[in-house]
N, C-alpha and C positions, 0 to 999 in steps of 0.2 A: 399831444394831450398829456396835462400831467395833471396828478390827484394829490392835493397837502391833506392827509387824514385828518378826522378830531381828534384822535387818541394819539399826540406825537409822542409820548413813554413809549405806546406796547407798540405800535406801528409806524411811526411815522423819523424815529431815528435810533440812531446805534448810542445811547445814552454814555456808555464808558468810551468813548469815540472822542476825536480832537473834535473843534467847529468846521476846518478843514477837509476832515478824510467825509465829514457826513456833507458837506456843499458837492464834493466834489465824487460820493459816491454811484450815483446813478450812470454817471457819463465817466469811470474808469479808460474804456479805450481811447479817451480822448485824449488822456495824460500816458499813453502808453508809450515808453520810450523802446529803446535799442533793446532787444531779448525780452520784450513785456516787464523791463523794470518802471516803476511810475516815477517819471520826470515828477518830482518833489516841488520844484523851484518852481515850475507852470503852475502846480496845485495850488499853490499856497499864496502865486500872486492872482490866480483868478477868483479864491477864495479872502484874499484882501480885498478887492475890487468890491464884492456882495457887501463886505464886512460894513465898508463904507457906504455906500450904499442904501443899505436897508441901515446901518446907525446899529450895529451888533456891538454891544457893549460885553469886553474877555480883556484881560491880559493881553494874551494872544490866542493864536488861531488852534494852537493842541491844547488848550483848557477841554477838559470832556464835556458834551452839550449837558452832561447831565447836574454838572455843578451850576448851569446859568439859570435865569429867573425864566418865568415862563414865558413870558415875552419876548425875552433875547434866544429862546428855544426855539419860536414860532415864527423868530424871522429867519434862524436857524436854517429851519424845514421849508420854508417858503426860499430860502436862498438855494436849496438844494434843487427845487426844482424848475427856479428860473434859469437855472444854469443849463437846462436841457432845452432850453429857448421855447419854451410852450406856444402854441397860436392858441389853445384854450387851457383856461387854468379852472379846476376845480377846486375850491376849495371850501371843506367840511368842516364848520361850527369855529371860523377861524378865530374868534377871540374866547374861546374857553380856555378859562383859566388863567386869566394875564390881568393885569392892571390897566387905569382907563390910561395914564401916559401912552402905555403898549397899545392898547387897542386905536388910538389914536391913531399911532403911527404905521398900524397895519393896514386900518383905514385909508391911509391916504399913502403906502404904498398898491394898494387894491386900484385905488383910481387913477394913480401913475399908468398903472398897467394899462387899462381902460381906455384911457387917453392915447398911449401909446400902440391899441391897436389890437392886445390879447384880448381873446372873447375871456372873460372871468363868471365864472358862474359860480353862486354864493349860497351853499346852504346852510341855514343858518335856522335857531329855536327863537332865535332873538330879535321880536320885532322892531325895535329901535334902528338896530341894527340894517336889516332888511330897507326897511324904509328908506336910510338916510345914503345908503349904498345901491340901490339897483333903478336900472332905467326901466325894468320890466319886473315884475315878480306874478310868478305862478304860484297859485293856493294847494297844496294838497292836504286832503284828506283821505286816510283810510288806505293810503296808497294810489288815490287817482286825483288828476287834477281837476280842480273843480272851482275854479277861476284862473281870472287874467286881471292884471290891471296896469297899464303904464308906471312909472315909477313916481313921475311927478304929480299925479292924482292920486296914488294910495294913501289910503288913512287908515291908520291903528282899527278904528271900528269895522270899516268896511273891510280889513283881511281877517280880523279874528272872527266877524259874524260868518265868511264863509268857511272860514277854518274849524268852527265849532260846532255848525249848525246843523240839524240831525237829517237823518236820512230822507229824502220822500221815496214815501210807497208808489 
C-alpha cells in the first residue's frame, strides 16, 4: 500500500533533495550496497527509468524537486512510490496545484496503473475529475458514506445532490 499525500511541499517530498535521492527514498535498503553504502549507479538508473516514464521534465536527476513545476513534483512523488511496487495506490487530491498538460498526464498515468492491475483509489474535491477517472465512486459526507454509484453512470448532479444534501431526522 503506498499513500501520494495532497501536500507534496510539507509531506510528501524532501524539496532541497535531487529527483533521484526522493524516487529512490522510501525503498533505501534496496540500493544498499557493501557496508550500507548506496550503490549510486542502481539509484540513478532506476530513477531514470520513472524519469522516462512518467515524462519527468529536470536537467538531470540531482536538480532539487523543489526547483520543478508542480507537475513534474507530482510525478516526482507519484515516481517515489511506484518504485515500492504498490498493489494499492492512494492517492490524495492528485492534481492540486499543476497545470491541465500535467493533469493530463497524471491522468492517464492513474489509468496505466489501473489497467495494469494496481487497485488506485482517488480522493479527490474535484468532480470532474472524479467522474472522468473512477469505475466506482463512494459519496461522503460529514465523514460517512452515503452513496455509491458505478463510475459509468455517475453525473455531476446526482453525486453533488448526495454530497450536499441535508441530514434526515
Amino acid at each position: 500500500i503506498a499513500y501520494v499525500s495532497e501536500d507534496r511541499r510539507k509531506l510528501g517530498l524532501a524539496m532541497t533533495e535531487g529527483i533521484a535521492a526522493n524516487i529512490t527514498l522510501p525503498m533505501l535498503g534496496k540500493y544498499a550496497g557493501a557496508f550500507g553504502w548506496l550503490d549510486r549507479m542502481r539509484e540513478l538508473a532506476d530513477a531514470a527509468a520513472f524519469r522516462k516514464q512518467l515524462n519527468i521534465k529536470a536537467a538531470n536527476l540531482t536538480v532539487p524537486v523543489g526547483t520543478l513545476s508542480g507537475g513534474n513534483q507530482q510525478k516526482v512523488m507519484l515516481a517515489k512510490w511506484l518504485n515500492t511496487k504498490p498493489r494499492l495506490l492512494i492517492v490524495d487530491e492528485p492534481t492540486r496545484g499543476i497545470d491541465v498538460g500535467a493533469k493530463a498526464e497524471v491522468h492517464q498515468i492513474l489509468r496505466s496503473l489501473a489497467a495494469e492491475g494496481v487497485a488506485v483509489v482517488i480522493i479527490s474535491s474535484e468532480l470532474p475529475e472524479v467522474l472522468s477517472l473512477a469505475d466506482r465512486i463512494l459519496v461522503m459526507r460529514e465523514g460517512r458514506i452515503v452513496g455509491e454509484f458505478a463510475g459509468d453512470v455517475a453525473t455531476d448532479e446526482a453525486v453533488m445532490r448526495l454530497a450536499v444534501a441535508a441530514e434526515v431526522a
